[in-house]
Every structure is written in C-alpha cells, then in structure tokens.
C-alpha positions in Angstrom: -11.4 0.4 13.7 -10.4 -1.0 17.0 -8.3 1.2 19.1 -5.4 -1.6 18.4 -5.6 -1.8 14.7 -3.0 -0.4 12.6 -4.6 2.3 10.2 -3.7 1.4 6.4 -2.7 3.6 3.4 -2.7 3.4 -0.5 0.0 5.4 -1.8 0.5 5.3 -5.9 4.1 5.6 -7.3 5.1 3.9 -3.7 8.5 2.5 -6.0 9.8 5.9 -7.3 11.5 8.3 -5.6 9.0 10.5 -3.5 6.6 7.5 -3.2 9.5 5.2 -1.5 9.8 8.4 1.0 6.2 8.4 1.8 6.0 4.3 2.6 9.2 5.2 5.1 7.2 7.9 6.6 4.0 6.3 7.2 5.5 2.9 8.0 7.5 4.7 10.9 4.5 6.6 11.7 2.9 2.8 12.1 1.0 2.6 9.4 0.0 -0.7 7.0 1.1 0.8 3.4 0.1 -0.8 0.1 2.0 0.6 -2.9 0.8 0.4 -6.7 3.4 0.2 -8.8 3.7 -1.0 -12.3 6.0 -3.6 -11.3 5.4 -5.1 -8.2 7.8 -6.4 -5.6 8.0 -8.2 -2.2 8.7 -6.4 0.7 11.4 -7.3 3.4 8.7 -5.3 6.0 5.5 -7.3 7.2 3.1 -3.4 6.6 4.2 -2.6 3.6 3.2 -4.5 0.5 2.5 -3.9 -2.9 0.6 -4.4 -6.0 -0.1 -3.7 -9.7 -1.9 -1.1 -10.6 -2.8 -0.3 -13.9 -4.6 3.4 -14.9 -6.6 2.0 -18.1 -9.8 1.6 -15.1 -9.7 -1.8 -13.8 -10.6 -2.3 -9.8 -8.3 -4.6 -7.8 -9.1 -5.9 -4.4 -6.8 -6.5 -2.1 -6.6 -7.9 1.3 -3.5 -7.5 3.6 -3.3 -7.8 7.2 -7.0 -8.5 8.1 -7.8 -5.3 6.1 -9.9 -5.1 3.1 -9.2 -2.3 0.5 -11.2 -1.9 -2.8 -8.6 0.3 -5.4 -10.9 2.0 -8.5 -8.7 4.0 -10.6 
C-alpha cells in the first residue's frame, strides 16, 4: 500500500445499528468501508459502499476505489 492510499475495511451488518456506528468511525478515521448487508443501498459518501452478502457460502468480488477485495463467507 502506498503511503497515500486509503486503507479499506469490510464490516458485516454495516446497515443495523452498531454496524452504521462502525462505517462512521472508520470513515472519520479515513478509511474506504464496504458494508454487506442483505439489502444493499447507495451511499451519499464516495468510501463507503456497499453490497449483498449472503451467508449460504457464495464469494463475491468486489472492486471499489482502485482496491480489490475477495469476500468468502
């Protein structure tokens, strides 16, 4: 990771309650965020975005903001 690139986080549940108070945090904290959800959403913030996510043991991939993230539930 280059010194100017933006670290990025996967954070499940990132709708609910405690989830929605860990994208604030880590967004603030300048972090990329990618929420699963089970119903995703857009987002009015360029680092945070989100996706479904579904725990029967499919893999996504997902690429957001020149980062490449491989999810395996």
């Amino acid at each position: 990771m280059s010194a100017t690139a933006k670290p990025t986080i996967a954070i499940t549940g990132a709708n609910g309650f405690l989830g929605s108070v860990l994208v604030q945090h880590f967004v603030g904290k300048g972090w990329n965020v990618v929420g699963l959800v089970r119903k995703p959403r857009k987002s009015s913030d360029p680092a945070v975005s989100y996706i479904h996510y579904d725990i029967a043991g499919r893999s996504e991939e997902h690429t957001s903001n020149s980062s490449h993230i491989t999810i395996s539930y």
